[in-house]
C-alpha positions as CSV (number, residue, x, y, z in Angstrom):
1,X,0.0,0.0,0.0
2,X,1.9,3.1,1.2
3,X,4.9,4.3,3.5
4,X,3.5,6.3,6.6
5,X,5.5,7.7,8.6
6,X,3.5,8.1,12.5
7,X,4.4,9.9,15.6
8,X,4.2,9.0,19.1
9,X,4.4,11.6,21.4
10,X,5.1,11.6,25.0
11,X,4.6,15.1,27.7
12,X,3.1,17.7,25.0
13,X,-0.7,17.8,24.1
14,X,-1.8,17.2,20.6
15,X,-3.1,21.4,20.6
16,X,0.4,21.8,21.0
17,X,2.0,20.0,18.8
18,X,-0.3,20.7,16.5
19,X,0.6,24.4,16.3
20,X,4.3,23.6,16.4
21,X,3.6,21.1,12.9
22,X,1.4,23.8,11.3
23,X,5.1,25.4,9.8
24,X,6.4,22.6,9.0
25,X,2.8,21.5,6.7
26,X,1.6,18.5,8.8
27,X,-1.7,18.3,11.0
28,X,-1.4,15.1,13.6
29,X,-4.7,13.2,14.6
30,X,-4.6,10.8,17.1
31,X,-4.5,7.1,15.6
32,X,-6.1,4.4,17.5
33,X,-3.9,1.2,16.8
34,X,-4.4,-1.3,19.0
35,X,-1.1,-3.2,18.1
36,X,1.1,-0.6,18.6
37,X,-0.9,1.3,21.5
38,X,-0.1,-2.1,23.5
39,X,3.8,-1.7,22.8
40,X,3.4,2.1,24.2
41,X,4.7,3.2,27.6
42,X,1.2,5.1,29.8
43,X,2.4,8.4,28.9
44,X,2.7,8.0,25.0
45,X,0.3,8.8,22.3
46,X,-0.1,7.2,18.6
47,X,-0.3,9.7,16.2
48,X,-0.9,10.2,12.7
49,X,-0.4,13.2,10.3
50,X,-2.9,14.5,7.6
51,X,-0.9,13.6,4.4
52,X,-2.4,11.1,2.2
53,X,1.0,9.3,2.6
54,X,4.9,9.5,2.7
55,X,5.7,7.6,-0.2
56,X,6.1,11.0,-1.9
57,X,8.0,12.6,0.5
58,X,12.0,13.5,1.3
59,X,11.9,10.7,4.4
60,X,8.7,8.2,2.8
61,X,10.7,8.0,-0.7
62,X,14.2,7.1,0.4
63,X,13.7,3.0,0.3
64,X,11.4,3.3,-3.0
65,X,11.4,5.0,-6.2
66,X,8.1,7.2,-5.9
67,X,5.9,5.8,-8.9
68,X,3.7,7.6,-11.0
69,X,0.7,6.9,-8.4
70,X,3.7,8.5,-5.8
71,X,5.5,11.1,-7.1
72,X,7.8,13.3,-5.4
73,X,6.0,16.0,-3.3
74,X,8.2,18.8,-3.1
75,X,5.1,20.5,-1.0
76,X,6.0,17.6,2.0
77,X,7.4,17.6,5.0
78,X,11.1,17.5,4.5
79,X,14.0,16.1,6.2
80,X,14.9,19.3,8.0
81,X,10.9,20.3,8.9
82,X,11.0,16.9,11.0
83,X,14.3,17.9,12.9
84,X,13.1,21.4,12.9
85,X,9.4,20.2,14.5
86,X,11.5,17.5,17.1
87,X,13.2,20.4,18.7
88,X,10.6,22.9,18.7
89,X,8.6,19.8,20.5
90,X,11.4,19.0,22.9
91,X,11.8,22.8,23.9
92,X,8.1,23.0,24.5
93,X,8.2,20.5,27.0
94,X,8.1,16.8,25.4
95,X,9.7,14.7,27.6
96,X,9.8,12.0,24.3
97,X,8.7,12.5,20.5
98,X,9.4,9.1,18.4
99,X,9.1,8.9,14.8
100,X,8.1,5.2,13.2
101,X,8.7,4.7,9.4
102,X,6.6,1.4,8.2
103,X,5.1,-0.1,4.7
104,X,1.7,-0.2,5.5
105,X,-0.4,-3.2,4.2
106,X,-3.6,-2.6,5.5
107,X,-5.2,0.9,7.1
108,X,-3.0,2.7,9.8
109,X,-5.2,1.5,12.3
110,X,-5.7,-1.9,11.7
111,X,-1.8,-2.6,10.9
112,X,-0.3,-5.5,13.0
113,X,3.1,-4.0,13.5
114,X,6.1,-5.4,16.1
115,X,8.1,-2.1,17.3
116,X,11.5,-1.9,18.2
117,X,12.7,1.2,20.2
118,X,15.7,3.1,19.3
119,X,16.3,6.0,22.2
120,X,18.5,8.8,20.5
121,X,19.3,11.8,22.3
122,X,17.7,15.2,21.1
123,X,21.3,16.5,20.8
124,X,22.2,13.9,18.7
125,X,19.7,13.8,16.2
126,X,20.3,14.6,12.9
127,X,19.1,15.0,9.3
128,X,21.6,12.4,8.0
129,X,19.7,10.1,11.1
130,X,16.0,10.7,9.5
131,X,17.0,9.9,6.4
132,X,17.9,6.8,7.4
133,X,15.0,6.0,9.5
134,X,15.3,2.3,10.3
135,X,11.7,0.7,9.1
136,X,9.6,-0.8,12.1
137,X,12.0,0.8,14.8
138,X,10.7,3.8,16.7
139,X,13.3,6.2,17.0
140,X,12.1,7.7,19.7
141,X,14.1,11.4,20.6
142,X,14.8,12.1,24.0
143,X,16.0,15.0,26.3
144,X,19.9,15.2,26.3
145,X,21.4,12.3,28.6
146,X,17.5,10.3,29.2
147,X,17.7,7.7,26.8
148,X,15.2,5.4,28.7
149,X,15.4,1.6,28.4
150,X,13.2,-0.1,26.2
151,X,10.1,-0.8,27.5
């Protein structure tokens, strides 16, 4: 079907987030998925953003050639608006944002996915890092020196 790539956010309410995306062109909904809300710690959230998919887009294409049905969406979130958006979020008061890149087979909220976690350090994020956004792992971005355990 399509690359999506989904947010789970930990310490900042969705209003907030929300108006810290709007620059960066992406709207977050919550996403009900029971498969990965079971693999979430009590304080995170499963979110979604408003674009029909990533398969077009700077982080989305990098594993596959964007077809004709996916072409290249220079309007999309690029590499930089997601590093950009994680440290606005962190500096507004997140304690954790993750990002989780996966090849969705069915709807984003009835996917059966197995997460890995990958903490990473807000000061030690970087573009080159999103670009290589390992599929099914969430990277999840923490404050500097609170890289939790897995769960």
């Amino acid at each position: 079907m399509c690359y999506f790539i989904t947010v789970v956010a930990a310490g900042l309410p969705l209003s907030r987030l929300n108006e810290l995306a709007l620059t960066r062109r992406i709207v977050f909904t919550e996403c009900h998925n029971h498969s990965v809300a079971t693999q979430l710690r009590p304080d995170e959230t499963y979110l979604a953003h408003d674009s029909v998919c990533d398969c077009g887009t700077e982080l989305g294409s990098r594993l596959r050639t964007p077809s004709k049905r996916h072409s290249v969406d220079p309007a999309g979130p690029t590499a930089d608006d997601w590093l950009t958006l994680i440290h606005s979020a962190m500096n507004a008061g997140a304690k954790r944002l993750g990002l989780l890149y996966h090849w969705y087979t069915h709807d984003v909220t009835t996917e059966t996915i197995t997460v890995a976690r990958k903490p990473v350090p807000v000061d030690l994020l970087t573009t080159a890092m999103l670009l290589e956004l390992p599929e099914d792992t969430l990277v999840m971005v923490t404050r500097t020196g609170h890289a939790p355990a897995d769960k």
